[in-house]
N, C-alpha and C positions, 0 to 999 in steps of 0.2 A: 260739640257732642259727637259729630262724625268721625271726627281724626280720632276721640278717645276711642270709637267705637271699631273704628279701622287698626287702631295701633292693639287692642284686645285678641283682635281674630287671626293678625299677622302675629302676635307673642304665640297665641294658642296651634296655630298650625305649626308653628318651628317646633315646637313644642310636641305635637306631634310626631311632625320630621323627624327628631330627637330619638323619641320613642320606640318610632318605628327602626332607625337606623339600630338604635341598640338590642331589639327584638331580635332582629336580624342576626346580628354579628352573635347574641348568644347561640340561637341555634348552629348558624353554624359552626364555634366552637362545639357544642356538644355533638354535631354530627363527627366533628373529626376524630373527640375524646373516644367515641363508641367507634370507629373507625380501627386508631392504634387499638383498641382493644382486639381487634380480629386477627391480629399476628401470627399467623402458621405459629403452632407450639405439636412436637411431637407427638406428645400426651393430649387428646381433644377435648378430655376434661377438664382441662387446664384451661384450655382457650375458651371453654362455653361458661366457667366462671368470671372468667376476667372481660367477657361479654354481658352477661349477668347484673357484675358489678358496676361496670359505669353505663347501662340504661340507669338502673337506680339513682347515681350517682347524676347523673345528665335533667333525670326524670325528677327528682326528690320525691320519688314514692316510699313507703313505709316498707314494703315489699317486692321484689321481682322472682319470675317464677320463669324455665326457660325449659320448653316441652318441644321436642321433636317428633312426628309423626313416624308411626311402623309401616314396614312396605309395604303394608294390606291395608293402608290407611283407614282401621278403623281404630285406631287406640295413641293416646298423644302422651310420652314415658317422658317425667320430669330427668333431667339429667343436669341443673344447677339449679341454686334458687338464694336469693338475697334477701336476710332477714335476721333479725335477733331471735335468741335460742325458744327465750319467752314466745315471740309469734308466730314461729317457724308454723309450715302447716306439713303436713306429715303425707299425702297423698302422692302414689309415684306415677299413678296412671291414670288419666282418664278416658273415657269414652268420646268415641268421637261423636254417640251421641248426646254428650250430657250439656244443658240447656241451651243457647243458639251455636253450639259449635256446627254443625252441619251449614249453618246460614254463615258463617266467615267462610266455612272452609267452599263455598258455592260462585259467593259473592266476593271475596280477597277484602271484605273492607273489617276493619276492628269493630270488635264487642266493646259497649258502653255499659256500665253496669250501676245501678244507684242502688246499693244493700238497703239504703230505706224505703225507694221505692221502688220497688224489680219489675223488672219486666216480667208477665205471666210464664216464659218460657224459662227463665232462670232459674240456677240449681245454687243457693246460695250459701258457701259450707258454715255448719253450726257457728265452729270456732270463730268463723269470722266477725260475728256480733259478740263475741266473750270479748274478743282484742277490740273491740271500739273502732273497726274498718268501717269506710261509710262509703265507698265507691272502687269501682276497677275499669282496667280497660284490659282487650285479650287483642295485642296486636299480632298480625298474621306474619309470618316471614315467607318469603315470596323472592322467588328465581327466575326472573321471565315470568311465565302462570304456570311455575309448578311451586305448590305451598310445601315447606318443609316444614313448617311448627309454629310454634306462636310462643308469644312473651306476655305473657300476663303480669300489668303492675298494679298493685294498690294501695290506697289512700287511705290516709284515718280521716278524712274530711271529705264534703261532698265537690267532686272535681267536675265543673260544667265543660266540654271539650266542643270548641266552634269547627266549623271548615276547616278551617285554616290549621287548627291545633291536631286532628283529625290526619290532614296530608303530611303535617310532622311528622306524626306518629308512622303513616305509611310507607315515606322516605327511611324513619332508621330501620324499621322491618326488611325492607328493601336490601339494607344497608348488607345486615345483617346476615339472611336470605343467600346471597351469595356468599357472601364467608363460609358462610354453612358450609352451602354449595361444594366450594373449591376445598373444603377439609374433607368431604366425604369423598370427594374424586381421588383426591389423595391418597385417602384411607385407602380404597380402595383398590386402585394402582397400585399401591405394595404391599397388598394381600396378593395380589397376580403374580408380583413378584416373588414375591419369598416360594408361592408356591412355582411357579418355572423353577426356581432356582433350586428347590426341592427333587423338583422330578428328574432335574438334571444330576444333582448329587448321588440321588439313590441308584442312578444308572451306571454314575463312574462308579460307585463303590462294588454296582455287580459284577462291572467289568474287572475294573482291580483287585478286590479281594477274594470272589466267588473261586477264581479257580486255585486260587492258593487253599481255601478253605475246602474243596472239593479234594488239593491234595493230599491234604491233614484227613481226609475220612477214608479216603484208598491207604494210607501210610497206616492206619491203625488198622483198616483193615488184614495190610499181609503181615503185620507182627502178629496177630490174633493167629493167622494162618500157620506164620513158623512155630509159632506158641503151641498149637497143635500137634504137631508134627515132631515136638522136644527138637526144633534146632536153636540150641541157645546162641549159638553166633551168630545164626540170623537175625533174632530177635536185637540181638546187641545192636547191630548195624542196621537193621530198621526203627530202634530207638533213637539211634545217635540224629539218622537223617529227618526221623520226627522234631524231633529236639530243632535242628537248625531250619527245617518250613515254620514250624512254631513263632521261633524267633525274629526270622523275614516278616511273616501274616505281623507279628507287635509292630514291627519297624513300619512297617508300611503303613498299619492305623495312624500311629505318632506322625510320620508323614501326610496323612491327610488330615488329622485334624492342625497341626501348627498350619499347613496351606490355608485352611479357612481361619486361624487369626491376621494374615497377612494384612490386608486394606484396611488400613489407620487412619482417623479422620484428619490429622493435621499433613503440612504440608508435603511431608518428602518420605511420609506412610508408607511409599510402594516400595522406593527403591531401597530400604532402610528392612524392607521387610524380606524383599529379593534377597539381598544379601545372606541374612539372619540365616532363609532357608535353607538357602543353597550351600551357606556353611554347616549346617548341620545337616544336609544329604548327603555330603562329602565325609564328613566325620561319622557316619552312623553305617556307610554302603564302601567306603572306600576309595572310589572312584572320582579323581579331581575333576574339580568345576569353575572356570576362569569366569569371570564375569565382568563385564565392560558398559563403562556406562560415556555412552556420547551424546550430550548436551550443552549448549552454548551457555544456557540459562539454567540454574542449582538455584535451591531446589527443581527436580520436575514437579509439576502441579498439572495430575489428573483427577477425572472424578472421582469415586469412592467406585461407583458402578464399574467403570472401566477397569481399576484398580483389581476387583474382585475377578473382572472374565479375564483378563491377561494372567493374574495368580491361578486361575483352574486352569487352564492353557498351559501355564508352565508346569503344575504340578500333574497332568497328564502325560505329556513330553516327556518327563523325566521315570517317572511309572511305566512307561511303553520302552522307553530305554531300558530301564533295569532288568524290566520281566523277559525282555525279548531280543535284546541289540547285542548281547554280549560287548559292550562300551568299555574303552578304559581310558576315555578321556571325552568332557562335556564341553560345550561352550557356549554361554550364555549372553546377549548384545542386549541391549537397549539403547537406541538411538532417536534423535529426533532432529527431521529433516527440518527445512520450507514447507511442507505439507506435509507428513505423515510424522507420528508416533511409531516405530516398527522393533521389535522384538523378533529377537532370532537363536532358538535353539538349536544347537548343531552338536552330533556326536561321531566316533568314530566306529561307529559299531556296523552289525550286522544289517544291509538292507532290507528292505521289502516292495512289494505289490501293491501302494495304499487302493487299487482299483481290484485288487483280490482278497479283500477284506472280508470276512463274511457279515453278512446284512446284522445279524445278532451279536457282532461286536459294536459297541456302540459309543466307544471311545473318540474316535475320529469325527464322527458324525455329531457327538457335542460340541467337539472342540470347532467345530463347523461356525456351531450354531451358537458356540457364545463370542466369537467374532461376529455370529450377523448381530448380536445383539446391542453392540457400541458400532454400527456400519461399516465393521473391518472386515477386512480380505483374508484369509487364512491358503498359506500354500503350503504343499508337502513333495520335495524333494528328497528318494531314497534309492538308493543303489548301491554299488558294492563297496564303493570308500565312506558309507555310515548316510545317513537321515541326517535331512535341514527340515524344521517346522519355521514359517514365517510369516507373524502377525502383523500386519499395515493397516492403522486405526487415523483417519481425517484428523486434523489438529482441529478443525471447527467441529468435531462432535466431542473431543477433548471440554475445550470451552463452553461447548453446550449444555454440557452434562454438569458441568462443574456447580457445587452446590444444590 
């Protein structure tokens, strides 16, 4: 009777063992499935449903609802939710005080909810008893201790959640939590972006086009004046050189906007776009432009970032050229050493002062400043046999940046 009794309790613990091993091993696949689901995706809406989708999918709840908290945290804006059309619940915002949210958002642990028997403090919506829901839980998402929102899942059956089911649940908030996290950092790093990138554009274009369009206002002004005065040859010859600043002021927009389609996301985007440019700077101003490309390794492969501040760099170069160097021949390198990326503008044109520059010219000083922004060096060489601009960009911030 004792060996039956012994051979019972060793079947029932394996048995266990069993159990427990496979417990296991589900969570952790489900931690992972909710994991891939965090995938940088451009579009964050994109990523907060396909987060959305496999808790449900992980959870087998009837429902998932996926709420971020506003930066004045008192209000939690539904921004995905998993459900059929039938159950859908239609609320986008809730209070941060509506019934125990203030005790998650306190205490970081999950809300347990039994729609049959609520807790005194719970707010529990109509619809939910029309669709036959019989329980929920409101897990917190959590970054360290700062809470970014919660995941509310629910059940059409009454869901009892132990310890153990509880620290599940805390882990994929967790999980999640950070994903969050690293999307909103993003986000928000190239909201910075666009705008630097902004302030810097609006500045070339005051530099570059302001006083072509200041000429265009003096050029109509002294036709008005000959106009006066009945000297119609004047007027003739003050049309004509309207006529040809006009046509420059076109040229030059065309030239800054093709500059900014330059950086193309696939591989050999820059130097494919160099080309492009500087073929039609040539063809559109007259003035030849040799361009050389020295690399061991074809494609080059830089980042899009770098891509973009070397394309304003050059399209500045060639603008400071045209308006001021009287050039009649460019020459444009791309090279990459053992250590440097370096690009070199060279013309033969008229020198200058770059340290007699006046302060409210502000071309130089971007061009400065979008070399510091990929860690390069910008030098300007200029005296009587024409301007050298020369950009030297680390090949490890190359690779840094890349992607």
């Amino acid at each position: 009777m004792d060996d039956i009794r012994n051979a019972a309790e060793l079947l029932s613990q394996n048995t266990r063992e069993e159990a427990d091993s496979l417990h296991w091993r589900y969570r952790c696949e489900g931690l992972t499935r909710i994991c891939e689901a965090t995938a940088w995706s451009a579009e964050p809406g994109l990523a907060y449903q396909r987060m959305i989708d496999a808790v449900a999918d992980v959870l087998h709840c009837a429902q998932a609802h996926l709420h971020l908290i506003t930066v004045g945290g008192d209000r939690f804006v539904k921004l995905a939710y998993h459900a059929s059309e039938q159950q859908a619940f239609h609320e986008s915002v809730l209070l941060a005080t509506t019934g125990r949210t203030q005790w998650m958002m306190r205490t970081h642990n999950p809300i347990v909810m039994d729609y049959e028997h609520p807790n005194c403090e719970d707010e529990i919506p109509p619809e939910a008893f029309e669709s036959g829901l019989k329980s929920a839980v409101s897990i917190p998402f959590l970054a360290g201790d700062e809470l970014l929102g919660m995941c509310s899942i629910v059940y059409e059956t009454s869901v009892e959640w132990s310890e153990d089911g509880l620290a599940y649940l805390l882990q994929i908030g967790r999980v999640l939590g950070v994903a969050i996290q690293r999307m909103q950092i993003t986000k928000k790093a190239g909201e910075l972006q666009v705008l630097d990138e902004r302030k810097r554009l609006s500045s070339e274009i005051h530099d570059n086009i302001s006083q072509l369009v200041g000429s265009l206002s003096l050029s109509v002004a002294a036709i008005l004046a000959s106009y006066e005065v009945g000297d119609e040859d004047a007027v003739r010859a003050d049309l004509e050189r309207l006529e040809a600043l006009s046509s420059k002021v076109m040229h030059m927009l065309r030239d800054e906007m093709l500059s900014l389609r330059i950086p193309l996301e696939h591989t050999d985007g820059f130097i494919t776009g160099v080309e492009d440019y500087l073929a039609h700077f040539e063809a559109n101003w007259g003035i030849p432009v040799d361009f050389h490309m020295k690399a061991s390794n074809k494609p080059l492969i830089i980042s899009l970032q770098t891509s973009l501040q070397l394309t304003r760099i050059l399209n500045e170069c060639l603008s400071n050229t045209l308006r001021h160097a009287e050039a009649t021949r460019i020459v444009v390198t791309v090279e990459k050493s053992t250590r440097f990326l370096t690009m070199t503008v060279e013309d033969n044109g008229r020198g200058f002062d770059p340290s007699a520059v006046p302060s409210e010219r502000l071309g130089l000083k971007i061009m400065h400043e979008r070399a510091a922004v990929v860690d390069g060096k910008l030098t300007i060489i200029s005296g009587l046999n024409g301007t050298t601009v020369c950009i030297d960009i680390p090949l490890d911030r190359l690779d840094g940046m890349r992607g």
